[in-house]
N, C-alpha and C positions, 0 to 999 in steps of 0.2 A: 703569576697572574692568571685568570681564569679565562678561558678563552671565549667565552658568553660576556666579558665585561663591557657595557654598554649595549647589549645585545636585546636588553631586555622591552617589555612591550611599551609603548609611548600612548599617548590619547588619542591620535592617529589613527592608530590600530585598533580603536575601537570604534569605527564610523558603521561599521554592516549593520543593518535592523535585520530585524526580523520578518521576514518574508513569508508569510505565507501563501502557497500555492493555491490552497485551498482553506478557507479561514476557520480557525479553530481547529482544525485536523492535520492537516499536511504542510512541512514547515519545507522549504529552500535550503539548501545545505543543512540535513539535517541524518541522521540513524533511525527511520522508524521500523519497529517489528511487528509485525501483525502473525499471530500463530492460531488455530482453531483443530476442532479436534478432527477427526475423519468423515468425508463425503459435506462437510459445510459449506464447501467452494470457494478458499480462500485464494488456489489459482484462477479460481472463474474470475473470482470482484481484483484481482491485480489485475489481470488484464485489461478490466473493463475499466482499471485506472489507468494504465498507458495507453491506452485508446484515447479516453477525454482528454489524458495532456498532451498527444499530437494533432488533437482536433482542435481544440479549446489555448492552446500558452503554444509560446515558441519554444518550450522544452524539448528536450529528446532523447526520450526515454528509447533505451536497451533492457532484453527483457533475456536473464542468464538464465534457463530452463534443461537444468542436469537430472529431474526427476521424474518427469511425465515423455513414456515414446512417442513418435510421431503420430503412430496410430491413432492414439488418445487425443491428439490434438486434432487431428485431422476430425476426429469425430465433434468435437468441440466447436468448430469454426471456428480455430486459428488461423486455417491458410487464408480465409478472406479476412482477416485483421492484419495478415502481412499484407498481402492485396493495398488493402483501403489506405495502408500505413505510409507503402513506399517509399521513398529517400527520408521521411523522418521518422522510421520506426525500427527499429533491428530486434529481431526474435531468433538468439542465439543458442542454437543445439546443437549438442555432443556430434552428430551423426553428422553436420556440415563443417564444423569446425575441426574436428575428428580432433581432440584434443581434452582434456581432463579436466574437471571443475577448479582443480586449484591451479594448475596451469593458464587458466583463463584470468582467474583471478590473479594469478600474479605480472600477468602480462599488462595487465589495469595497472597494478601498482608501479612497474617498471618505465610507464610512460606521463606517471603523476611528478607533473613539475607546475608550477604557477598555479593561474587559475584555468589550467587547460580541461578541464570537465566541469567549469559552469555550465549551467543551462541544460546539463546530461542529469537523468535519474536513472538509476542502475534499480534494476527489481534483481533478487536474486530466489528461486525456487529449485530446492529451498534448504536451507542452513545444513540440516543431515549430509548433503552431497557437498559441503565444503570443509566441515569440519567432524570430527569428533564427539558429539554435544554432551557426552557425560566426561570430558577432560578436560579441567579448567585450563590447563596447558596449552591445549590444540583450540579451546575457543578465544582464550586470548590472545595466541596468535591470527587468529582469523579475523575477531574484532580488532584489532590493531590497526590491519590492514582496509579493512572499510572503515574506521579513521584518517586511514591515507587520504583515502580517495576523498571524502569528505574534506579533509583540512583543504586540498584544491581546487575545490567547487562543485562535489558531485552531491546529490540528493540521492536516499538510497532506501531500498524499501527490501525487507530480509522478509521471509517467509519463513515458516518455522511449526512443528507440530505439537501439537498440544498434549500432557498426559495422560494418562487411563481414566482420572476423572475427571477431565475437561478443565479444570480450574484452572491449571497453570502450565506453561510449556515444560517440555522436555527441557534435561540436561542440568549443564550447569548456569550457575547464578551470573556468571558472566554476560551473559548474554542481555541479559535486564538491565547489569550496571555499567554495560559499555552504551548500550541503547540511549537515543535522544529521548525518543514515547516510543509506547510500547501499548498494543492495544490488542486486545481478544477479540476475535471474529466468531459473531454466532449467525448462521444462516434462522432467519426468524420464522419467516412463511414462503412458500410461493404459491403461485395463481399463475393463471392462463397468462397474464402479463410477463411475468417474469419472476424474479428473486429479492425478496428485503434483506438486509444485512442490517445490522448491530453490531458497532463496534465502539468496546466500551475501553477507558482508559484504563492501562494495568499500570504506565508509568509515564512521568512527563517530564522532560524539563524544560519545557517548553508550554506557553497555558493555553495549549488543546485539551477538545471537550469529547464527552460521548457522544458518538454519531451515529447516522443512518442514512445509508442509499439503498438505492431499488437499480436492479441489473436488471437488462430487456430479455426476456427469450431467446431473440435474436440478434445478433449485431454489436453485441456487448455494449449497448446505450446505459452510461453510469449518470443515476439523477439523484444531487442530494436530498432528504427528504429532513422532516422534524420529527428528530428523535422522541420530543414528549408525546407527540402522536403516534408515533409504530408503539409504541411500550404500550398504549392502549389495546386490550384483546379485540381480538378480532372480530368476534361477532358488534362486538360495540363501534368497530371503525365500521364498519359495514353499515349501521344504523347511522351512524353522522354520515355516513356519504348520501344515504336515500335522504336526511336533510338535507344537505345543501343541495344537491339535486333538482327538490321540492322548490326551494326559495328561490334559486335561480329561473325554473319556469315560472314562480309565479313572482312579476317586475313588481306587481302592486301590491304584494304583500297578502297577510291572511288575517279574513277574519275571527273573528273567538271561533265560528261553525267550525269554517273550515279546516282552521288548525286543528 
């Protein structure tokens, strides 16, 4: 007799909805990859994601950072995002932990029981430093494991490098069909304010849409925006802003002249 006999799922087991964190985008127990090509700032805009979810939700987000030295963050204004973060934020590097990307990662796996990592989102930056990415072997062993942690409660956000022509990430395919969604990050414009991001769907299984936020200069302030609008060029956003602008000082509206 098979020792799974009666083991199997009941209708019980399917009571969880689907959570979104953030609607259309970001799902609750889920695999997202986000990967973009070089200098687009795909650690800048995750940060400026674990920021808004210990400012914004009672999540709490752990941020696994095996790629960028200290120095580089120091430069960045991360040390005031641990600051601001305090007991709800953890920004996990090599140099404090003194310990190895998959060592970290398996130490996750070896304490996943129940649903003891709800409410945790794991960012991991980025994929190169935990696996292999041209070894379907080594990336499915690694996807495997942020399935772990996933099956008991954890939200998970994998960073990942795009190839020579931007189009598609490095490595292996695995990576896409172990993934919940999977979205390409393109840094669109920036201005005195800060950075626009576009981040279009590569894969879903989940019914997330293409997006857009805008990152502050300072302080990693994440605001989502409407995507049909950023995909407008710029010098034509720039012309609907000196509209609305206009109508909002004028309360009483415009004549034919003055229009």
């Amino acid at each position: 007799m098979s020792p799974f006999k009666g083991q199997g799922l009941k209708r019980e087991n399917f009571n969880l909805e689907t959570n979104y964190i953030i609607e259309d985008f970001f799902v609750e127990r889920s695999i997202t990859l986000i990967y973009a090509g070089p200098k687009q700032g795909k650690s800048r805009f995750a940060i400026g994601l674990a920021k808004w979810l210990f400012v914004h939700t009672n999540f709490y987000p752990q941020y696994f950072d095996f790629d960028n030295p200290l120095s580089a963050l120091s430069d960045r204004g991360v040390d005031d995002i641990c600051d601001e973060g305090g007991d709800s934020f953890d920004y996990i590097h090599p140099e404090k932990i003194a310990t190895t990307s998959k060592e970290a990662l398996d130490k996750l796996v070896e304490n996943a029981h129940g649903d003891v990592y709800a409410k945790y989102v794991f960012f991991f930056d980025s994929a190169t430093d935990f696996a292999d990415e041209n070894s379907d072997g080594a990336v499915k062993v690694f996807m495997s494991k942020l399935k772990r942690l996933r099956n008991h409660g954890a939200t998970i956000v994998l960073l990942h490098h795009a190839n020579k022509n931007d189009k598609n990430y490095k490595g292996s395919t695995v990576f896409k069909s172990a993934s919940d969604n999977v979205y390409s990050l393109k840094n669109e414009y920036e201005d005195i304010n800060g950075t626009t991001f576009l981040l279009d769907v590569d894969a879903g299984r989940f019914k997330v849409k293409d997006s857009a936020f805008s990152l502050s200069r300072n302080g990693y302030i994440l605001t989502r925006l409407n995507y049909e609008e950023v995909c407008i060029p710029v010098h034509e956003q720039m012309f609907i802003r000196e509209i609305k602008a206009s109508l909002q000082k004028e309360k009483a509206g415009f004549n034919q002249t003055k229009l």
